[in-house]
SEZA-714630 format. One record per residue: residue number from 0; x, y, z of N, C-alpha, C in turn. Coordinates in steps of 0.2 Angstrom, whole numbers. Layout:
<vofis>
(vofi NUM,(X,Y,Z),(X,Y,Z),(X,Y,Z)),
...
</vofis>
This chain:
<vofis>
(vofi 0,(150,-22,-100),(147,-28,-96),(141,-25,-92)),
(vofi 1,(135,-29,-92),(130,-27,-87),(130,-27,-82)),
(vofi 2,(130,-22,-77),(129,-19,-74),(123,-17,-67)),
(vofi 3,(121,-25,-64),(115,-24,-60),(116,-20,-55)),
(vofi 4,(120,-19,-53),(122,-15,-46),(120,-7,-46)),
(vofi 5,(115,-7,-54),(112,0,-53),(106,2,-51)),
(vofi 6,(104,-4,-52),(95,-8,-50),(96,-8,-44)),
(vofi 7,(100,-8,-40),(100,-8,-33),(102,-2,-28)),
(vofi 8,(106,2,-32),(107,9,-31),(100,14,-30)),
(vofi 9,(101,12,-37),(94,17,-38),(86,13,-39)),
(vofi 10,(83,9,-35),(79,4,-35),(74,10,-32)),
(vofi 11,(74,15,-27),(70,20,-20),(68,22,-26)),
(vofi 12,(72,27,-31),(71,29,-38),(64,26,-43)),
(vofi 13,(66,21,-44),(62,18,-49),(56,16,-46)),
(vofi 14,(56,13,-40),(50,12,-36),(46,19,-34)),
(vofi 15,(49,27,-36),(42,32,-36),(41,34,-42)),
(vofi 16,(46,31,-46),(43,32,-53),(37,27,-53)),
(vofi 17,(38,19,-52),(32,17,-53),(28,18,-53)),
(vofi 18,(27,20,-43),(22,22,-42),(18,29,-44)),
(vofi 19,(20,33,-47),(18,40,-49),(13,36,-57)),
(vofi 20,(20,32,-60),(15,30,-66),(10,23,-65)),
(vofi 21,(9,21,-59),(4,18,-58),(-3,21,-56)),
(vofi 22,(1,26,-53),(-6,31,-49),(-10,35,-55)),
(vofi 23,(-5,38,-60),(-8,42,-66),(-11,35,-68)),
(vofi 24,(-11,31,-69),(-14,26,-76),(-21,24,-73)),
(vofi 25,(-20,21,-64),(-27,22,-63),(-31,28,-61)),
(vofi 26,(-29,32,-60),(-32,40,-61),(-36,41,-68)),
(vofi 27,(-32,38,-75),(-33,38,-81),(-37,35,-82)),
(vofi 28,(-38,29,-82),(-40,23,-82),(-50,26,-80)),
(vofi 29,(-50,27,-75),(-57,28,-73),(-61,34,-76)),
(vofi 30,(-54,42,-76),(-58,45,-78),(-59,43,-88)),
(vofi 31,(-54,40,-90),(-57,38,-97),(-62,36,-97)),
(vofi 32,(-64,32,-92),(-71,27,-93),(-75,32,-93)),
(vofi 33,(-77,35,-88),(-82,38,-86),(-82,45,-92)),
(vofi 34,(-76,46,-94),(-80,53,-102),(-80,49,-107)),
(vofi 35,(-79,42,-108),(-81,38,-112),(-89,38,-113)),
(vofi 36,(-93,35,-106),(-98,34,-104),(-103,39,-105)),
(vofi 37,(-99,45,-105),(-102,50,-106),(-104,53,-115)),
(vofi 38,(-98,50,-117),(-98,54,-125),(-101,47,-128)),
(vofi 39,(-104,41,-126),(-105,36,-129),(-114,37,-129)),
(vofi 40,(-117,41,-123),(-123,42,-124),(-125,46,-126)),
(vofi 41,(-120,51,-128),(-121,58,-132),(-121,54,-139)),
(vofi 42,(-119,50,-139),(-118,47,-149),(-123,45,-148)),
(vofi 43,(-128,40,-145),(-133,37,-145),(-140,42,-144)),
(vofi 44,(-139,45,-142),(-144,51,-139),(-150,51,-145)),
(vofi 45,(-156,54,-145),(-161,54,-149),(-158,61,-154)),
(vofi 46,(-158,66,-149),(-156,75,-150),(-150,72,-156)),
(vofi 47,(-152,76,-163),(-148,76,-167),(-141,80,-164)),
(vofi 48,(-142,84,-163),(-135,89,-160),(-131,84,-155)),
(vofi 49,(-133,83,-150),(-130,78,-145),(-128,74,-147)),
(vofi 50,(-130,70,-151),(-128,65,-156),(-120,68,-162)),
(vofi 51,(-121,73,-164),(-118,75,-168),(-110,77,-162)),
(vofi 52,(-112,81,-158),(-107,84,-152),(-103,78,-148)),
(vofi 53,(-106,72,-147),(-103,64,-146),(-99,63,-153)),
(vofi 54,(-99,62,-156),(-97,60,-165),(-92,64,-166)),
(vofi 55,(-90,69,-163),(-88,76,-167),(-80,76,-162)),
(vofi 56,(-85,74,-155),(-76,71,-149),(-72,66,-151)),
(vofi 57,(-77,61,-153),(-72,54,-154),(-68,58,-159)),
(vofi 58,(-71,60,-166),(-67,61,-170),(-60,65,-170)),
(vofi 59,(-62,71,-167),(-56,78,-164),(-51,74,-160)),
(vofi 60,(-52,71,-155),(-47,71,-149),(-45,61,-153)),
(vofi 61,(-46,58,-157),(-44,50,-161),(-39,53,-166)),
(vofi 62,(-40,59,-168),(-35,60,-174),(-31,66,-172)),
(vofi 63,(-29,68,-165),(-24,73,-161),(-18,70,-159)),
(vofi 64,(-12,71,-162),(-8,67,-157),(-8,70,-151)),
(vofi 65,(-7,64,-146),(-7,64,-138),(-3,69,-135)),
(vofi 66,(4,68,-139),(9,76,-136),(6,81,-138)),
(vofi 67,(4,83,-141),(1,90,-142),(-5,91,-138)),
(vofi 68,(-10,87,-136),(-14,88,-132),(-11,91,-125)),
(vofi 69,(-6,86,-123),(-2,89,-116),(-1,95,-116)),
(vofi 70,(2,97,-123),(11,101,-124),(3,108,-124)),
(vofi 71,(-3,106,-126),(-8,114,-124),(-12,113,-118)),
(vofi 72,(-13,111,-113),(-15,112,-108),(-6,111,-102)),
(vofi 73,(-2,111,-104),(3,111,-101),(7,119,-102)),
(vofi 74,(10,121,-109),(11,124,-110),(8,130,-113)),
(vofi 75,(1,127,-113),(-4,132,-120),(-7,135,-113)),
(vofi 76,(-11,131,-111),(-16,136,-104),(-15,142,-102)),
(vofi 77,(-8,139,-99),(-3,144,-92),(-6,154,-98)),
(vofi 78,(-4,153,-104),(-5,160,-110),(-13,164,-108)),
(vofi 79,(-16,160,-105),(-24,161,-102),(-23,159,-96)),
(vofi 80,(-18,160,-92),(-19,161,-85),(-21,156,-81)),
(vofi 81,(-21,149,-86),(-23,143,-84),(-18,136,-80)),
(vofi 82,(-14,138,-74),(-10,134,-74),(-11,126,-69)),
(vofi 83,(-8,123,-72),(-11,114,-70),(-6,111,-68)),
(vofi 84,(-1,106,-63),(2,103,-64),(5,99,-65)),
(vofi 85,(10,95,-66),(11,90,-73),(7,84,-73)),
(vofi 86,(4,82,-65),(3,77,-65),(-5,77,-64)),
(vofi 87,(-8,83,-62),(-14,83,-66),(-15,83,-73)),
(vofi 88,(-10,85,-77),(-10,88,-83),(-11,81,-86)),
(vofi 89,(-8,75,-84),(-7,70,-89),(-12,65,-87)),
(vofi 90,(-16,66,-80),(-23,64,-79),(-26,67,-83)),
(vofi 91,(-27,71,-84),(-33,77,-89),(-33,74,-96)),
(vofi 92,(-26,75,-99),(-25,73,-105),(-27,67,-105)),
(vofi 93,(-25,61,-102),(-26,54,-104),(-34,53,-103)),
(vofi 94,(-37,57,-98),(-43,52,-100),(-49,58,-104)),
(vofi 95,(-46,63,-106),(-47,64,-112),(-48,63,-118)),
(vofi 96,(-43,61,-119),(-37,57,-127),(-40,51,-127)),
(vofi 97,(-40,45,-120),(-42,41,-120),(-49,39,-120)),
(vofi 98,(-53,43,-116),(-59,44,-116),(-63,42,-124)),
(vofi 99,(-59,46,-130),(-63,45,-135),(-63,39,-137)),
(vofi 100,(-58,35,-137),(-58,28,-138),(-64,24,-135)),
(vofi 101,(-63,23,-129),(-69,22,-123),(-75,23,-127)),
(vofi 102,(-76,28,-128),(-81,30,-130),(-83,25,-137)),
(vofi 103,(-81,26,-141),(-80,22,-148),(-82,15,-147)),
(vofi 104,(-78,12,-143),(-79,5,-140),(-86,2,-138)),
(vofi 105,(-87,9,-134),(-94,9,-128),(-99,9,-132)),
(vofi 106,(-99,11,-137),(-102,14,-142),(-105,10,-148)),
(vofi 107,(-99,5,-149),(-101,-1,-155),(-103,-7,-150)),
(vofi 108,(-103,-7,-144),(-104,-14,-140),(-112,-13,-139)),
(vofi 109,(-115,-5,-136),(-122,-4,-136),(-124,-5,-141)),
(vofi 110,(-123,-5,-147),(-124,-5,-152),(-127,-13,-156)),
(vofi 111,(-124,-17,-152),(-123,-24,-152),(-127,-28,-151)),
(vofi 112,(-131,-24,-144),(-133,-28,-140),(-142,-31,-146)),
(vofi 113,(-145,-36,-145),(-149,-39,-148),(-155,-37,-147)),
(vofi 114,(-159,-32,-154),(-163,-28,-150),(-170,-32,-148)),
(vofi 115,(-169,-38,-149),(-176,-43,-147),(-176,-41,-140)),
(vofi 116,(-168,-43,-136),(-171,-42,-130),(-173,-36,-127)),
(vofi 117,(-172,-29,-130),(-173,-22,-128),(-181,-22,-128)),
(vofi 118,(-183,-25,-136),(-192,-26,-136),(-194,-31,-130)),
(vofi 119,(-192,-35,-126),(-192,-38,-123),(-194,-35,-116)),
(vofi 120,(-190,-32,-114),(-189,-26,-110),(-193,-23,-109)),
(vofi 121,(-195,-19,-114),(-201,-15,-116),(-208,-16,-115)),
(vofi 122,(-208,-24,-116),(-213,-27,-117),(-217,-29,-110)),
(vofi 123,(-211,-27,-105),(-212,-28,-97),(-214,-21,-93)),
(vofi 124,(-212,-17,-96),(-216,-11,-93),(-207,-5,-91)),
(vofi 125,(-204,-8,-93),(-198,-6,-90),(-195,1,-95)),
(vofi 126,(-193,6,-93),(-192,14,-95),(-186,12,-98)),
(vofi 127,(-183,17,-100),(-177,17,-104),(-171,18,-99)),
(vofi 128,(-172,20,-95),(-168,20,-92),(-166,15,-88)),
(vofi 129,(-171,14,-85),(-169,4,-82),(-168,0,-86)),
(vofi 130,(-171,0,-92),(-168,-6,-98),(-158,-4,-99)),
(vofi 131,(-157,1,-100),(-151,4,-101),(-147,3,-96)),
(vofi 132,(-148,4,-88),(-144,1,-82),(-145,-5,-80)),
(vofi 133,(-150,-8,-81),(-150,-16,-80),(-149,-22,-86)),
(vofi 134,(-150,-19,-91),(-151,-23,-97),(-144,-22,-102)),
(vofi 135,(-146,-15,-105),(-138,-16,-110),(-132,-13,-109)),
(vofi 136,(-131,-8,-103),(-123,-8,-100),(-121,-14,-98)),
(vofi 137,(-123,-19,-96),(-121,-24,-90),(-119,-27,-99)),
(vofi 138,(-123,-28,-104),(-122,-32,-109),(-118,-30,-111)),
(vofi 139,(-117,-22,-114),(-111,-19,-118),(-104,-21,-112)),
(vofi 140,(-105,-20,-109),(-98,-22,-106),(-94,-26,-107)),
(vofi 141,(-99,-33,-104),(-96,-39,-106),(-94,-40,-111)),
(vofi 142,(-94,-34,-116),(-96,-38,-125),(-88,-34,-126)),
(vofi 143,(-86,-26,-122),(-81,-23,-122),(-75,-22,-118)),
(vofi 144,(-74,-28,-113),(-68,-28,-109),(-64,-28,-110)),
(vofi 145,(-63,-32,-117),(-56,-36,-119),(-53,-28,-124)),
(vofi 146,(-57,-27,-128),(-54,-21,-132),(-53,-15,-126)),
(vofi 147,(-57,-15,-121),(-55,-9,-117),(-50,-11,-112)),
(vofi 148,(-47,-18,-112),(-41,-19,-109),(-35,-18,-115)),
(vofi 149,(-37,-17,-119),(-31,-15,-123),(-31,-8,-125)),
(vofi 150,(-37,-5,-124),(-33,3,-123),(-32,5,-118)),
(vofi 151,(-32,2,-112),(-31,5,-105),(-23,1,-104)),
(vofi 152,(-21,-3,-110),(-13,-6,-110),(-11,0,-112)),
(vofi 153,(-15,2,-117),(-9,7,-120),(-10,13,-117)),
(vofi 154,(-15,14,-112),(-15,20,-108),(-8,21,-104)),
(vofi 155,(-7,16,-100),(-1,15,-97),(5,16,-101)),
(vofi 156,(6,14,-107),(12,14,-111),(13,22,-114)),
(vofi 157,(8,26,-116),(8,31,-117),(8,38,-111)),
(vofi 158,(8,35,-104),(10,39,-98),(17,41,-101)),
(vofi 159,(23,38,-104),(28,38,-106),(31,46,-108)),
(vofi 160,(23,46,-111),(26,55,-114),(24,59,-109)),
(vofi 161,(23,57,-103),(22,64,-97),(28,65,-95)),
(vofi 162,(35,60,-96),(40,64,-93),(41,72,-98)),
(vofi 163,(40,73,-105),(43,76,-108),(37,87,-105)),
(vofi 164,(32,83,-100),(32,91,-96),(35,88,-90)),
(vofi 165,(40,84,-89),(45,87,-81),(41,82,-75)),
(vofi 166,(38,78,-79),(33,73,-75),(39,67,-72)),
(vofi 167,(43,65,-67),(45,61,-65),(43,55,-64)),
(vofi 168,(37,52,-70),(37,42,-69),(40,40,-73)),
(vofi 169,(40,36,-74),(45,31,-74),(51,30,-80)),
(vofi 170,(48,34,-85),(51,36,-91),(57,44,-88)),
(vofi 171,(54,47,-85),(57,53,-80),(64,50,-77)),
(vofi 172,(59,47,-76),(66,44,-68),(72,43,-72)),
(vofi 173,(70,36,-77),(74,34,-82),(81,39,-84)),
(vofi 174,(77,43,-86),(81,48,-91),(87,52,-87)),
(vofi 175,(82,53,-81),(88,55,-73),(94,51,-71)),
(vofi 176,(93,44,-71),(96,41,-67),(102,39,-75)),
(vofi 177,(100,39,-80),(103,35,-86),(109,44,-86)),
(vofi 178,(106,47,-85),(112,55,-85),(118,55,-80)),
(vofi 179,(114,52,-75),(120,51,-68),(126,48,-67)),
(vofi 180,(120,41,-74),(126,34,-71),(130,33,-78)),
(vofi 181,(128,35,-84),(131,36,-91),(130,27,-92)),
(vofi 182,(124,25,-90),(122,17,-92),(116,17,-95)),
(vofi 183,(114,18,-100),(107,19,-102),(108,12,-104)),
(vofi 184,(111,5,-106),(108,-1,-108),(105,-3,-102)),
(vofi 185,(107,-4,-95),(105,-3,-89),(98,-1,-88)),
(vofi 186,(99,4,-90),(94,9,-85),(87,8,-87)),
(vofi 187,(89,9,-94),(82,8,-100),(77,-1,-100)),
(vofi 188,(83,-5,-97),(82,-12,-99),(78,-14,-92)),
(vofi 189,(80,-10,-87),(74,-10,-81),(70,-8,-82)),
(vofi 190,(69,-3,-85),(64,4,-89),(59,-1,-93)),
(vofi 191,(60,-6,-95),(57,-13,-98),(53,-15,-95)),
(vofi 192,(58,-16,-90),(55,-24,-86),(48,-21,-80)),
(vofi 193,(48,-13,-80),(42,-11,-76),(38,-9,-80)),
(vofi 194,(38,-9,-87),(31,-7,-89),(29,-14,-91)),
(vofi 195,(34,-19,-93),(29,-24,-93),(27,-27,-87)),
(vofi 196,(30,-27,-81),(25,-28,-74),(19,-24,-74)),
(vofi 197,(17,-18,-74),(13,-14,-74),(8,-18,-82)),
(vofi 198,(9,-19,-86),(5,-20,-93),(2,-25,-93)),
(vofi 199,(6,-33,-89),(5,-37,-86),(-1,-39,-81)),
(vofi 200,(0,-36,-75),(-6,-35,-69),(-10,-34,-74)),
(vofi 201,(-11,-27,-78),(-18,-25,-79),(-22,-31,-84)),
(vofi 202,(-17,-32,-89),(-21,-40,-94),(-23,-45,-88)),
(vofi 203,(-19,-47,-82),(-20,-51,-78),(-28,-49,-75)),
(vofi 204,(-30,-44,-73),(-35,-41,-72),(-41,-40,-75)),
(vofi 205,(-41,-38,-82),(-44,-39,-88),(-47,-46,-90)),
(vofi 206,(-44,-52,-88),(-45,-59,-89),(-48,-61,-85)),
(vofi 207,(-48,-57,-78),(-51,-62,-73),(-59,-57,-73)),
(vofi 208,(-55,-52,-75),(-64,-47,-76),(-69,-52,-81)),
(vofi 209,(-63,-52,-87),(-68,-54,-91),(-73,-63,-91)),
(vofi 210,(-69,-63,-88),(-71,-74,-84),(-77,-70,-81)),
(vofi 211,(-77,-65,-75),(-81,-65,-71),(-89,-61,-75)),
(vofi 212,(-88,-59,-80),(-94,-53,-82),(-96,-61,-85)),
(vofi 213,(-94,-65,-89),(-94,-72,-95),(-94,-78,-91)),
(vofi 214,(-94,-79,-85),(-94,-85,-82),(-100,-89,-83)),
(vofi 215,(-106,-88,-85),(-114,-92,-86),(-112,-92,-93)),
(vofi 216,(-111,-89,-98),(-111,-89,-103),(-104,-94,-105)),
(vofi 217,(-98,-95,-105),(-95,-101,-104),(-96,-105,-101)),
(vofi 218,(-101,-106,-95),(-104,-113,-94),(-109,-115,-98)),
(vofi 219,(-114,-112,-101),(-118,-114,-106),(-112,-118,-110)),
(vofi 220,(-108,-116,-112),(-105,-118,-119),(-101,-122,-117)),
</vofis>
């Protein structure tokens, strides 16, 4: 029979699981963007090398599984004197792992942008660098919310594998609390209901980003 009176036992629990995997996710979250943002200008870059050393990230860290990225700056570093703790370690990793996606995304949306209006730009006296900060990041953006709210969902669903270095979010706790109480259909079916709160907010977020970056552009239409 289920069981709710475990939800309410152990709610203190679940509630600093969340919040641990709420905090890694937006920890995750920014710094993916930000080595995104960085390895998408290295793709674009003039400098063949640069270009090559952007291209060569996505592809390395797109085709790693994520547990083994951890399982080597978690348990691989410390062998070089390098030790992290769990929960910088799954900051590190995720917006690493993550990063390259970002990057990929960031990458085909500049890519997109309509080079009339770049010549256009240029046409007004404007450097490259101001066209790039005022003209087609603001465009690549808007072009890539919606895909980059779908890796920043599965960002948070893949926190999951930080309980397996000793990381107590939400999946951790889970595993704690399911050993105590010998109710794992319980324990795991909350373990549900807080990743999809969590996965929810952010799509909610996403939606309203993306109205706002697109709000002229659906009034035209």
């Amino acid at each position: 029979m289920f069981d709710i009176s475990i939800m309410y036992r152990y709610l203190h629990s679940f509630v600093d699981g969340f919040a641990i995997t709420a905090s890694i996710s937006i920890a995750s979250i920014c710094g993916s963007f930000i080595v995104g943002l960085l390895i998408m200008f290295a793709c674009i870059s003039r400098f063949q090398a640069l270009s090559a050393l952007g291209y060569g990230y996505i592809n390395v860290f797109r085709n790693i599984p994520f547990i083994v990225q951890v399982f080597f700056i978690f348990y691989g570093l410390p062998e070089l004197k390098i030790f992290i703790d769990p929960y910088t370690t799954g900051v590190l990793a995720l917006s690493i792992a993550v990063g390259a996606y970002c990057a990929d995304v960031l990458r085909a949306s500049v890519q997109q942008v309509d080079q009339d209006i770049i010549e256009a730009a240029q046409s007004f006296g404007l450097n490259r660098i101001t066209i790039y900060r005022k003209i087609i990041l603001p465009l690549a953006l808007r072009n890539s919310i919606k895909p980059l709210g779908s890796i920043f969902i599965n960002l948070i669903l893949t926190t999951s594998i930080l309980s397996s270095i000793t990381l107590n979010e939400l999946t951790g706790t889970a595993k704690i609390i399911a050993a105590e109480t010998f109710r794992p259909f319980e324990v795991y079916f909350f373990l549900l209901l807080f990743y999809c709160v969590l996965t929810y907010l952010l799509s909610v977020v996403v939606s309203l980003v993306h109205k706002r970056l697109n709000r002229f552009t659906e009034a035209e239409a």
